[in-house]
C-alpha positions in Angstrom: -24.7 32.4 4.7 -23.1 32.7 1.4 -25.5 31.1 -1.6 -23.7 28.7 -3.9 -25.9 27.6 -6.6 -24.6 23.7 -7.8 -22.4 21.1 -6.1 -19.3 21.8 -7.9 -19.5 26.0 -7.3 -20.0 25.1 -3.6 -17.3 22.9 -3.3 -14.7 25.3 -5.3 -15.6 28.1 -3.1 -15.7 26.0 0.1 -11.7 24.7 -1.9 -11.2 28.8 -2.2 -11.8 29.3 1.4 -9.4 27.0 2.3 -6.5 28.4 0.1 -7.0 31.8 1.4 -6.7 30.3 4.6 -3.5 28.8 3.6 -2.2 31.3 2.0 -2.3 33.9 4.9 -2.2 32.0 8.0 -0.8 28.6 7.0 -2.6 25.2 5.8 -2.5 24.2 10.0 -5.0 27.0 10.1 -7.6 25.0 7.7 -9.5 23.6 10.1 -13.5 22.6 8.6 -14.9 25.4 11.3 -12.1 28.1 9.8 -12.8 27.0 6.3 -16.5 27.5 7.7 -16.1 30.6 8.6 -14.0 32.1 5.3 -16.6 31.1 3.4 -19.9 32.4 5.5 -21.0 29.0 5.6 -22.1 26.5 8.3 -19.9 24.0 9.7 -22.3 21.6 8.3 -22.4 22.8 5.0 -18.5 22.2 4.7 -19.0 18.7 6.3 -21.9 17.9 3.5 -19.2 18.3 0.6 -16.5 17.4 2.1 -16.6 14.0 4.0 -13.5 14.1 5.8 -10.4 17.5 5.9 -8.9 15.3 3.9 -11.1 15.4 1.2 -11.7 19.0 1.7 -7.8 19.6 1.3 -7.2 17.4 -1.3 -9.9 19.1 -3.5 -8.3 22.0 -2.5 -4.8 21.4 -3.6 -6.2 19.7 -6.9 -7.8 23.7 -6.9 -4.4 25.9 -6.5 -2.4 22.8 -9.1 -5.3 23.8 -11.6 -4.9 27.4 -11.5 -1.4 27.7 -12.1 -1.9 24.9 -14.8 -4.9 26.6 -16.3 -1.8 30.1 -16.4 0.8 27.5 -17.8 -1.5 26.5 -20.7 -2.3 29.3 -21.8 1.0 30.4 -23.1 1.6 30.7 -26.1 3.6 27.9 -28.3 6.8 30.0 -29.1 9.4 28.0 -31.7 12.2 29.7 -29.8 12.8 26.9 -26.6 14.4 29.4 -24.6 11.6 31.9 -24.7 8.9 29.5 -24.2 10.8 28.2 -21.3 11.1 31.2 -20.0 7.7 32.2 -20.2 6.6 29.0 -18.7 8.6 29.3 -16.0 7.9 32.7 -14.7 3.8 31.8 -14.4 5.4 28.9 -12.1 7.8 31.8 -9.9 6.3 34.2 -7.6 6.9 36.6 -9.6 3.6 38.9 -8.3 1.2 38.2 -5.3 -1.1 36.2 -7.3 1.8 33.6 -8.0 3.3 34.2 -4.5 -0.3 33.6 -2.7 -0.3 30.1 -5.0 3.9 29.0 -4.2 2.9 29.7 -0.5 0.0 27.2 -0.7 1.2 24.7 -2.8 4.4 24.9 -0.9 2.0 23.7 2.4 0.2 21.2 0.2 3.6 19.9 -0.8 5.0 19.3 2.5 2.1 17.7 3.8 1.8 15.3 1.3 5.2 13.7 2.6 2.5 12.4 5.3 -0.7 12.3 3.1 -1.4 9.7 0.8 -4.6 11.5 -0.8 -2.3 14.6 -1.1 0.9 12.9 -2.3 -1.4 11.5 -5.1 -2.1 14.8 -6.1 1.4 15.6 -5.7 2.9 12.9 -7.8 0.3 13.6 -10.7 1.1 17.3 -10.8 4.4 16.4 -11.0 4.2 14.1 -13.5 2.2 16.3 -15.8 4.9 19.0 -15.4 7.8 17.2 -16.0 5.8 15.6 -18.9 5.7 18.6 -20.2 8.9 20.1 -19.6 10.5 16.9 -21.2 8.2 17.5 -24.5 9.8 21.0 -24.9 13.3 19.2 -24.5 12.7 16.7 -26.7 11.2 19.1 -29.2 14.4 20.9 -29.3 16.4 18.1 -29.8 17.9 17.7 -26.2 19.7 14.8 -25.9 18.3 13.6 -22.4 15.0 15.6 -22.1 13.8 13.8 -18.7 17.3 14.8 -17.0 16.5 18.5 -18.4 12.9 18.8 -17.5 13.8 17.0 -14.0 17.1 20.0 -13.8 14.7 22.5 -15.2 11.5 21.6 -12.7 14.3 21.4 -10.0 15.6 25.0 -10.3 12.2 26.7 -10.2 10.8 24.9 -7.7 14.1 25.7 -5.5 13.7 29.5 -6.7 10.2 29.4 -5.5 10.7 27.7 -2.1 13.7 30.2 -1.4 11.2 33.4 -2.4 8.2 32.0 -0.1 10.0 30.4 3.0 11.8 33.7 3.3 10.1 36.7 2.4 12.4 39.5 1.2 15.5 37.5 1.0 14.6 37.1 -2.8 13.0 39.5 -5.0 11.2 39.9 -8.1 14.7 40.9 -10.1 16.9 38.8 -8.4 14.1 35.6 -9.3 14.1 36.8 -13.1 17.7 37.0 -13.1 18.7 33.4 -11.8 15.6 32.6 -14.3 17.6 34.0 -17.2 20.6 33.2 -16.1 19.7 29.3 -16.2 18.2 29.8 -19.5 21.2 31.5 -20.8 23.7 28.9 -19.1 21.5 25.9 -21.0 20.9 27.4 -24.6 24.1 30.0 -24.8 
């Protein structure tokens, strides 16, 4: 069995397990005994953290929105609107199979939580926060209806994204980049 030294390591690697899971064979695939298993753990181990799969996925998806938050953070401020933009938006594509591995999960996450409230909560907060964010940069730059843009703007990447996961090879690093800069050029020419 795998040792985990506190409560919160356990349950981010027990979280971990789970988005491997989903991210290779599909978030149907995350049961408690596969999330079990991924992690080299005992049934009732993932059962002692997690009180219901609910939890257990919600904790999880809370887990992949972190990490590509903790990516979008990090960059760096840039006075230029357009560049920021665009470097904001390519940690958000699948641009690499880091990024990919994360779209294909929080694509799953996102589709389930049209039918779970604990996920649709984590749903609506991310995309509150992002679009919060988004409508900052607007506004910063002067936009004249920065929540229409950062709605347009969240819109176009998260289509982009669901096109390059949902069907693999039909939409390629370039081609993402290009209908990335292409936007950007369209909105600030």
């Amino acid at each position: 069995m795998a040792e985990m030294s506190t409560f919160g390591d356990r349950r981010t690697a027990l979280a971990d397990a789970v988005i491997r899971i989903a991210s290779t064979r599909g978030l149907e695939q995350a049961s408690v005994r596969e999330v079990a298993n991924e992690a080299g753990v005992a049934i009732g181990t993932v059962q002692h953290y997690f009180s219901t799969k609910d939890e257990m996925l919600s904790f999880a998806f809370t887990r992949i929105v972190d990490r590509t938050m903790e990516r979008v953070t990090a960059v760096e401020p840039e006075p230029d609107v357009r560049v920021r933009l665009s470097r904001i938006l390519r940690e958000l594509l699948p641009l690499d199979d880091v990024r990919r591995a994360e779209a294909t999960v929080y694509l799953a996450f996102s589709a389930r939580a049209a039918t779970s409230p604990a996920l649709a909560e984590v749903q609506a907060e991310t995309l509150k926060q992002i679009r919060g964010g988004f409508t900052k940069i607007f506004s910063d730059a002067g936009a004249p209806d920065p929540e229409t843009d950062a709605l347009l703007v969240l819109g176009m990447v998260d289509g982009l994204g669901l096109g390059a996961v949902s069907a693999p090879g039909e939409t390629d690093r370039r081609a993402l980049e290009r209908a990335l800069e292409t936007y950007l050029d369209r909105r600030f020419p």
